[in-house]
ZAVO-144880 format. One line per 10 residues: number of its first residue (from 1); their letters; for each residue x negated, y negated, z negated of C-alpha. Coordinates in steps of 0.05 Angstrom, whole numbers. Layout:
// ZAVO-144880
NUM) A) X,Y,Z ~ ...
//
This chain:
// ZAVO-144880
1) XXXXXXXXXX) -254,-1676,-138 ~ -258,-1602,-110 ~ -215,-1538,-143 ~ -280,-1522,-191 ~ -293,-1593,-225 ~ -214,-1593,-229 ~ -206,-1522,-264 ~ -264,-1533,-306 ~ -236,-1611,-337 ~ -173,-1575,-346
11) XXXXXXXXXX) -214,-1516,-385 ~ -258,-1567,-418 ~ -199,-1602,-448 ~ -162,-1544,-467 ~ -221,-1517,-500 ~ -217,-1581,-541 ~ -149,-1593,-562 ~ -153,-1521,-589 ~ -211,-1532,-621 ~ -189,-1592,-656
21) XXXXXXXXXX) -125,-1549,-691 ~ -172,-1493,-710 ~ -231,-1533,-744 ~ -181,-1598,-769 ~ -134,-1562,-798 ~ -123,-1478,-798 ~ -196,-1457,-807 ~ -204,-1514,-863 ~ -146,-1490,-900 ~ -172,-1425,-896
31) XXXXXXXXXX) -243,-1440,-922 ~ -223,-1465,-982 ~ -163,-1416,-1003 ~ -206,-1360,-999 ~ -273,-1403,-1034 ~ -221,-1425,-1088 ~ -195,-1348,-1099 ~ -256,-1318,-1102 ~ -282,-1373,-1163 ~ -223,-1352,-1203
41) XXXXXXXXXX) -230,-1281,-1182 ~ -305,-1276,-1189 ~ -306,-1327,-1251 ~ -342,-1373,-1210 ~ -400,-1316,-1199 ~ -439,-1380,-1164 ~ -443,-1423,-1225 ~ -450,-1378,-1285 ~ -502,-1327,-1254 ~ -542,-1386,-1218
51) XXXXXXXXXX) -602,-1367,-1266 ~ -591,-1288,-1238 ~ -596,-1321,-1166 ~ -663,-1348,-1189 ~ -686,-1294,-1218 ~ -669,-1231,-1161 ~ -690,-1288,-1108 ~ -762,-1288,-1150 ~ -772,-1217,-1144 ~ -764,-1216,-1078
61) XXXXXXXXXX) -831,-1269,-1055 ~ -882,-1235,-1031 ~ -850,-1153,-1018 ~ -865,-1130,-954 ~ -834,-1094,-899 ~ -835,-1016,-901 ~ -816,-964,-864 ~ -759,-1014,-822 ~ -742,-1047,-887 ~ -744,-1118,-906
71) XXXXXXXXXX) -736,-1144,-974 ~ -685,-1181,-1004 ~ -725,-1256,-998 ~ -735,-1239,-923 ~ -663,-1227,-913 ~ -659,-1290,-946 ~ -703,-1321,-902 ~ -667,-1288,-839 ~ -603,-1327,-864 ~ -630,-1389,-879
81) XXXXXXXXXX) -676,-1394,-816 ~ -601,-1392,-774 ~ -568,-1430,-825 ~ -615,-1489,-841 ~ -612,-1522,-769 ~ -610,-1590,-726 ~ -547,-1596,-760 ~ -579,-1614,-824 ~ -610,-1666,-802 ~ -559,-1694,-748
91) XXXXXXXXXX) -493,-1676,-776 ~ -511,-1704,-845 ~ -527,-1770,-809 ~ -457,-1764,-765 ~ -417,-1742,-837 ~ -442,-1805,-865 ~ -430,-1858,-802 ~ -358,-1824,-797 ~ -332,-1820,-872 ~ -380,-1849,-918
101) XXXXXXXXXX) -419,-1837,-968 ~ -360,-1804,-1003 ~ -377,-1749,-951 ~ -430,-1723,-989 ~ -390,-1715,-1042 ~ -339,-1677,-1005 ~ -404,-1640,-980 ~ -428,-1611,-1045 ~ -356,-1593,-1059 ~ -343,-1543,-1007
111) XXXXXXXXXX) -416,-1516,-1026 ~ -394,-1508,-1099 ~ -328,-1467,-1060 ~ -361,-1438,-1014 ~ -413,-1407,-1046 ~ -361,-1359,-1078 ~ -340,-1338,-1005 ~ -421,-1332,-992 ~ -424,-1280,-1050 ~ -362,-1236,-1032
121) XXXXXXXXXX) -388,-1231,-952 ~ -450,-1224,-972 ~ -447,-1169,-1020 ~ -385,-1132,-979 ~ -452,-1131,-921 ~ -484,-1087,-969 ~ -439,-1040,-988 ~ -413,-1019,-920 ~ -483,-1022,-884 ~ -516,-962,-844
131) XXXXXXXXXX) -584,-936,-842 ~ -619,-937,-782 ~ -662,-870,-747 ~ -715,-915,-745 ~ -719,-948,-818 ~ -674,-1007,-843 ~ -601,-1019,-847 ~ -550,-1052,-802 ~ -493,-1083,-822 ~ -435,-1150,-835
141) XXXXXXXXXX) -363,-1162,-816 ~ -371,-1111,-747 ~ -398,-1054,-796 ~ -341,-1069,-859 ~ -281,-1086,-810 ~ -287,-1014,-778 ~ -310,-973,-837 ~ -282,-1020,-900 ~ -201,-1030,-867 ~ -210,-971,-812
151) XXXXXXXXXX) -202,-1027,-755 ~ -247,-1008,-691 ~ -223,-1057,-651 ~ -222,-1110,-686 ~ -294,-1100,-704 ~ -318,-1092,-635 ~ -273,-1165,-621 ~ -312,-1200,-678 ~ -387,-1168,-656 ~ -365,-1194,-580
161) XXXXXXXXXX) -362,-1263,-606 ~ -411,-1270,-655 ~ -463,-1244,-598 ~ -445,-1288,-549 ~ -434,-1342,-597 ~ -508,-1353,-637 ~ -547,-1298,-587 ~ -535,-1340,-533 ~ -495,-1400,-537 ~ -517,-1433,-600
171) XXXXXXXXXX) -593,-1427,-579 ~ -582,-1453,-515 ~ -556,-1512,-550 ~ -615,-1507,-601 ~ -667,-1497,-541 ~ -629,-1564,-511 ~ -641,-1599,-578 ~ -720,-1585,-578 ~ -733,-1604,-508 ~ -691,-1675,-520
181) XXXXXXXXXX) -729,-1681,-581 ~ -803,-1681,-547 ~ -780,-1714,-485 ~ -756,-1773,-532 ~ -822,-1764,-570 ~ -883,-1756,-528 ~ -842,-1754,-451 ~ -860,-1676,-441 ~ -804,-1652,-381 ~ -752,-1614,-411
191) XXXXXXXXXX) -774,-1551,-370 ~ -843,-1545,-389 ~ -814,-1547,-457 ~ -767,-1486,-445 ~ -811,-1448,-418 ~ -862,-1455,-474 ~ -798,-1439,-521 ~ -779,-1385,-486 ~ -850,-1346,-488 ~ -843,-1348,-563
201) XXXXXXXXXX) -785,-1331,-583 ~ -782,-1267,-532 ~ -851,-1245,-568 ~ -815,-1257,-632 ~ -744,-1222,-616 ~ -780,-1172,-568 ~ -817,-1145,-647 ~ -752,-1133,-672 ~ -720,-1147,-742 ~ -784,-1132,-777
211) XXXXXXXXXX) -828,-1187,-736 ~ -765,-1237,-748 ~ -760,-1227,-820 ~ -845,-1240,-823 ~ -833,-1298,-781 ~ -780,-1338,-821 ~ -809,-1310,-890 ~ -865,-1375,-864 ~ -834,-1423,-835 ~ -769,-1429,-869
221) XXXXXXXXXX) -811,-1446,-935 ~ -847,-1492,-907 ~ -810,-1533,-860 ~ -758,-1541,-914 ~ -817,-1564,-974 ~ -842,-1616,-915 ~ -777,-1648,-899 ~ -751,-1651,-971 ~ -818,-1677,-999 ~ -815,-1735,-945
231) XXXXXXXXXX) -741,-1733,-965 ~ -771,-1753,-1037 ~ -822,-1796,-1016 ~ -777,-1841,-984 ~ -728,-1844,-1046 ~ -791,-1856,-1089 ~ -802,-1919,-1046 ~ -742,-1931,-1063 ~ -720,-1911,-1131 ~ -693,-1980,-1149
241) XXXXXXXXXX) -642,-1966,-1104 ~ -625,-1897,-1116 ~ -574,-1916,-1172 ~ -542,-1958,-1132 ~ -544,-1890,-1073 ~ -512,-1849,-1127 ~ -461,-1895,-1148 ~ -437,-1905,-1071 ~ -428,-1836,-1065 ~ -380,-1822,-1116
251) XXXXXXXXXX) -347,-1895,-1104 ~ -326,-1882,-1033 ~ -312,-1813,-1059 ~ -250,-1831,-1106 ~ -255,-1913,-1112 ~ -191,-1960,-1097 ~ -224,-1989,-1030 ~ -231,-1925,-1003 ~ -164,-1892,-1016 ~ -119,-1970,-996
261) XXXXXXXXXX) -181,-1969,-940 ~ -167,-1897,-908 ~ -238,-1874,-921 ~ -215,-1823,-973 ~ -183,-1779,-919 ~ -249,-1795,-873 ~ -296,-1792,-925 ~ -259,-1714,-944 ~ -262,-1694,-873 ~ -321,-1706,-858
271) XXXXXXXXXX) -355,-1675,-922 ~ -315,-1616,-911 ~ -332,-1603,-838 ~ -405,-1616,-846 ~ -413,-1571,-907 ~ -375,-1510,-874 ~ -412,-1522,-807 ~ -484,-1527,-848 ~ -483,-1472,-890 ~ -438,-1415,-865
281) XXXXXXXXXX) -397,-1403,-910 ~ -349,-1343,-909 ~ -353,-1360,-828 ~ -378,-1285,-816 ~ -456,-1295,-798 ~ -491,-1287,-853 ~ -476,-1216,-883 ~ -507,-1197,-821 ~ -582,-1208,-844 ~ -557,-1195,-914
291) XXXXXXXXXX) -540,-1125,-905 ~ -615,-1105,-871 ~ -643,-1128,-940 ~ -671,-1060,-976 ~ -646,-1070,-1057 ~ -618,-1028,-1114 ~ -550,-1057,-1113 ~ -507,-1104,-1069 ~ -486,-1153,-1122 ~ -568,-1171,-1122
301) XXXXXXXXXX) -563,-1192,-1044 ~ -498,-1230,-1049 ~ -525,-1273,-1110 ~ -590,-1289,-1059 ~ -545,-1303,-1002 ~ -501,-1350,-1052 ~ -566,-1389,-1071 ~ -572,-1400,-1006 ~ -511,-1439,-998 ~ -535,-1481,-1050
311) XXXXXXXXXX) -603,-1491,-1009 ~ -575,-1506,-942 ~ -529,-1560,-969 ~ -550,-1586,-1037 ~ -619,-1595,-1025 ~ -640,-1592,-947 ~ -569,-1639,-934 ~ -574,-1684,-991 ~ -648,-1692,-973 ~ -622,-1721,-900
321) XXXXXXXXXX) -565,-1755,-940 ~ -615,-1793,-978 ~ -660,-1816,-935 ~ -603,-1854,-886 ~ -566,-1880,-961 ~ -632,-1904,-990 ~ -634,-1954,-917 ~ -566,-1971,-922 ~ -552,-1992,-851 ~ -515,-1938,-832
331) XXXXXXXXXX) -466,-1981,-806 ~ -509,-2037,-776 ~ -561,-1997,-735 ~ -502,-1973,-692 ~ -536,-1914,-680 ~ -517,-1833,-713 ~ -542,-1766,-708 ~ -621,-1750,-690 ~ -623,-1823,-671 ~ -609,-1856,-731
341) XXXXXXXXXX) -651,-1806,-772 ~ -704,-1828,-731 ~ -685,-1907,-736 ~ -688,-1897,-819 ~ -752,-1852,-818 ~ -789,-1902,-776 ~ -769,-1963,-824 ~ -803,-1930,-883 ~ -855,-1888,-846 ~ -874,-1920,-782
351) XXXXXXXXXX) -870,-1912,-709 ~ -909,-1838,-723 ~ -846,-1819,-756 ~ -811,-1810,-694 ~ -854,-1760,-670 ~ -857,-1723,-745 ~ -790,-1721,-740 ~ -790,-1687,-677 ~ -844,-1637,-716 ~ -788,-1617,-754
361) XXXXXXXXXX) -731,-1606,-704 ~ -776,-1560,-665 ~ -789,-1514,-736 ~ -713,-1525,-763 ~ -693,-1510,-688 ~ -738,-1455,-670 ~ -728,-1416,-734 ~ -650,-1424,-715 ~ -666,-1387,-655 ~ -693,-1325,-681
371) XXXXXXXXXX) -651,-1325,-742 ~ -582,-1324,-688 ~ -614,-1280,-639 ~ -621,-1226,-699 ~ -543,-1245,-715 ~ -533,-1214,-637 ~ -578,-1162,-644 ~ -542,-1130,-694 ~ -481,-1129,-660 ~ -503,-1108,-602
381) XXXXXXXXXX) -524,-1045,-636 ~ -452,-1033,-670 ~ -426,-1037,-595 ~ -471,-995,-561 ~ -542,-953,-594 ~ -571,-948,-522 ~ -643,-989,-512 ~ -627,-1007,-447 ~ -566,-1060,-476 ~ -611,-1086,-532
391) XXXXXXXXXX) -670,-1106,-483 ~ -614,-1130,-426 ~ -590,-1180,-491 ~ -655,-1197,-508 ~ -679,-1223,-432 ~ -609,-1252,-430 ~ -635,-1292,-493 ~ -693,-1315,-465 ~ -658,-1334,-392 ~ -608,-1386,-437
401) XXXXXXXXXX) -662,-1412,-474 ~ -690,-1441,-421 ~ -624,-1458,-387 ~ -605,-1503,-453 ~ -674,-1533,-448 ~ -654,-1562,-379 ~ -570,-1560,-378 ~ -506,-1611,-400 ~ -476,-1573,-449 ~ -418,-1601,-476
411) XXXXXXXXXX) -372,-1544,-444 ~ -412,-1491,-472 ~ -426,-1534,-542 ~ -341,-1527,-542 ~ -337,-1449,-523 ~ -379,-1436,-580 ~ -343,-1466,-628 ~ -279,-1436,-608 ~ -310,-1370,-613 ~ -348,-1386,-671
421) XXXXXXXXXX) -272,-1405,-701 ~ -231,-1341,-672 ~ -304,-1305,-704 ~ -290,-1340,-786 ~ -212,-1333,-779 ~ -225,-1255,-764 ~ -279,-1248,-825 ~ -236,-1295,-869 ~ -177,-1233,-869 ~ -225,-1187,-881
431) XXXXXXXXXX) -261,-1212,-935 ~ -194,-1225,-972 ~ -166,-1152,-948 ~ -238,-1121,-982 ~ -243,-1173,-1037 ~ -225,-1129,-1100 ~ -296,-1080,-1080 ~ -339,-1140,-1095 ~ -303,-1152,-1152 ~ -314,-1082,-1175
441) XXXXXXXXXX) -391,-1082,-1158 ~ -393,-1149,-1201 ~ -370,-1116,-1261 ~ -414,-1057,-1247 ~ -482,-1104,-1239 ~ -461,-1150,-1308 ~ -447,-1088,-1339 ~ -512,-1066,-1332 ~ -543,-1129,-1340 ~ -513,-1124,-1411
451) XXXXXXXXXX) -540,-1061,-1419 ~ -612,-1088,-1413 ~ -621,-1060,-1346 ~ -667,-1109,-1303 ~ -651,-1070,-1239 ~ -581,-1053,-1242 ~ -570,-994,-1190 ~ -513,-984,-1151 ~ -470,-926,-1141 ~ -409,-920,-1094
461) XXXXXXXXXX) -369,-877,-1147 ~ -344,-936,-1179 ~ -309,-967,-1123 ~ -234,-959,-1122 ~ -248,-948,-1043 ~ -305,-898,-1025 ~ -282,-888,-953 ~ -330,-919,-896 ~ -390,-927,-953 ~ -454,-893,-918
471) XXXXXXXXXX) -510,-917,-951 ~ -503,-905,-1023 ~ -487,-839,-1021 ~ -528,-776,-1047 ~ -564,-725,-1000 ~ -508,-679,-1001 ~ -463,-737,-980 ~ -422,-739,-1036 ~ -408,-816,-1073 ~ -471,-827,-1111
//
């Protein structure tokens, strides 16, 4: 064993043991203190105003870019493109082998929780974004950290990681995922498959924001109606057993055998990671694409981003969750992850369904791809304005896109969780340091609302803190 392999098993495990405290236990706790004060704070914004969500979401469909700006249901679909992932289909299968069926449970849980976080991130995104000289807004934790609490460096620490971290780690491990995927399917070689990859997502990221947001406003809706009407199908073939699903889930959930078992602590666990790995979460990423939405008032973005908690995990996870509970031999096949999706698929569907499914891994990965490259993009630009960066990033993109296609990544899978987790633990202080704005803007947009106003508009003046707000000002610069 020479010096490298012996520094980097030394790294590799280090990298792991630290991950372990910050996901098991500190970033966990975190999560939910903040989800839980922001439903008592908000009034549990993501439950009462779920019809609002439906209806600002709704306006949204079918508005299109202008000028730089992208409407509020691209932003959406921005978001959900990075959000809605592998992971969805994988982890759900991995949740279930691990803790249960009482995982889903768990799951839908720390949705209902964290969808409260979603809101507050979310709408804080708006508030403290920027205009750009060349149309459209920039903005998320970077933009709020240094204007919203006056911390420069701190920002600059958190746009470091989250670049690195989805620009280029986390599609490397996406590009990885695709070219596995069709070398399982139909034996293409891993390279040819990065390549072809590559070439598309450069031609995408090379258009910038508004060619992302016209790319994902397609094929987030529909890879999401596919898999969750095969989802259905399935659990149509077999409704007589989906009482017997339903009741398994909240059995292993809170029944005797699994607390004297151990499976209520597993079946937690589990749930818990899955849902704040799935859908985001307060972890820092998403306010991001919600601040480059163009709307009348930032409570209207963070309800959108908020339903799209509710997306990511109670309908595209339960729709994975479903198909392995309606088979019920979880624990026979002795398989998890992609493979046992695969295993279940192909005992209702047929051999063909092994391919289909790797139809949907390349549109749930692919989309992941843009949607984190944007994540980078933006930070890039709070670091530096000059061109020359941006394109350096985006070729830099493209070059680990193809290395995932063809590399081991287990070292860099466990980097990018540990900056992914320094990346939440800095948004999580902010968001509860800048909480009391969104509060503030809440009671300003039901206010409103009362008032009969379908388009509530926004102005900064009735913030308690005006300092760092750029956008909604008036042309003199004063609060508007």
């Amino acid at each position: 064993m020479n010096a490298f392999t012996t520094w980097s098993t030394l790294l590799g495990q280090a990298v792991d043991q630290t991950n372990n405290i910050l996901w098991s236990y500190v970033l966990i706790i975190m999560l939910i203190a903040v989800g839980l004060w922001f439903t008592l704070r908000t009034g549990a914004v993501q439950v009462r105003m779920l019809p609002e969500m439906f209806r600002v979401l709704k306006d949204g469909i079918g508005a299109g870019t202008k000028d730089g700006h992208i409407s509020s249901f691209q932003a959406f679909c921005v978001s959900t493109a990075s959000r809605v992932g592998v992971g969805n289909i994988a982890g759900i299968a991995i949740a279930i082998v691990t803790g249960g069926p009482g995982a889903v449970f768990w799951m839908w849980m720390i949705a209902l929780i964290g969808a409260a976080s979603g809101f507050v991130e979310s709408t804080l995104g708006q508030i403290y974004k920027v205009p750009l000289p060349e149309g459209g807004f920039r903005g998320g934790p970077a933009y709020y950290i240094r204007n919203g609490l006056g911390r420069p460096k701190a920002a600059i620490f958190f746009a470091v990681l989250i670049s690195v971290t989805y620009g280029l780690i986390f599609n490397s491990v996406q590009a990885n995922t695709i070219a596995l995927s069709l070398e399982s399917a139909f034996g293409l070689n891993p390279a040819t498959t990065g390549l072809v990859v590559t070439l598309f997502a450069l031609a995408v990221i090379f258009g910038g924001i508004t060619r992302v947001a016209k790319v994902t406003e397609w094929v987030v809706p529909i890879m999401a109606t596919i898999y969750i009407f095969t989802a259905v199908w399935v659990t149509l073939v077999n409704i007589d057993r989906l009482p017997e699903v339903v009741v398994s889930i909240f059995a292993n959930a809170f029944g005797t055998d699994a607390l004297l078992g151990g499976g209520f602590g597993a079946a937690i666990m589990a749930g818990i990671k899955r849902g704040l790995f799935s859908n985001e979460a307060g972890m820092g990423a998403v306010p991001n694409a919600a601040a480059t939405a163009d709307t009348e008032h930032p409570v209207r973005q963070g309800l959108v981003q908020a339903f799209g908690v509710f997306v990511d995990t109670m309908i595209v996870c339960t729709a994975s969750a479903f198909i392995i509970l309606c088979t019920g031999d979880y624990q026979e096949a002795g398989l998890t992850g992609i493979a046992l999706m695969q295993h279940d698929l192909a005992l209702f569907l047929g051999e063909w369904a092994r391919g289909a499914l790797a139809v949907f891994i390349i549109l749930f990965a692919f989309s992941s791809i843009v949607g984190n490259y944007y994540y980078g993009e933006i930070n890039i630009g709070f670091i530096s304005r000059n061109k020359l960066w941006l394109n350096l990033f985006r070729a830099t993109v493209g070059v680990m896109i193809f290395v995932g296609s063809i590399a081991e990544l287990k070292l860099v899978w466990d980097m990018a969780d540990l900056f992914m987790a320094l990346m939440a633990i800095t948004n999580i202080l902010a968001i509860a340091a800048l909480g009391g704005q969104t509060f503030v803007a809440l009671q300003d947009y039901l206010r409103q609302r009362r008032a009969g106003i379908e388009k509530p508009r926004f102005h900064a003046s009735v913030l308690p803190r005006t300092e760092g707000i750029v956008w909604w000002r008036d042309e003199s610069g004063e609060v508007k």
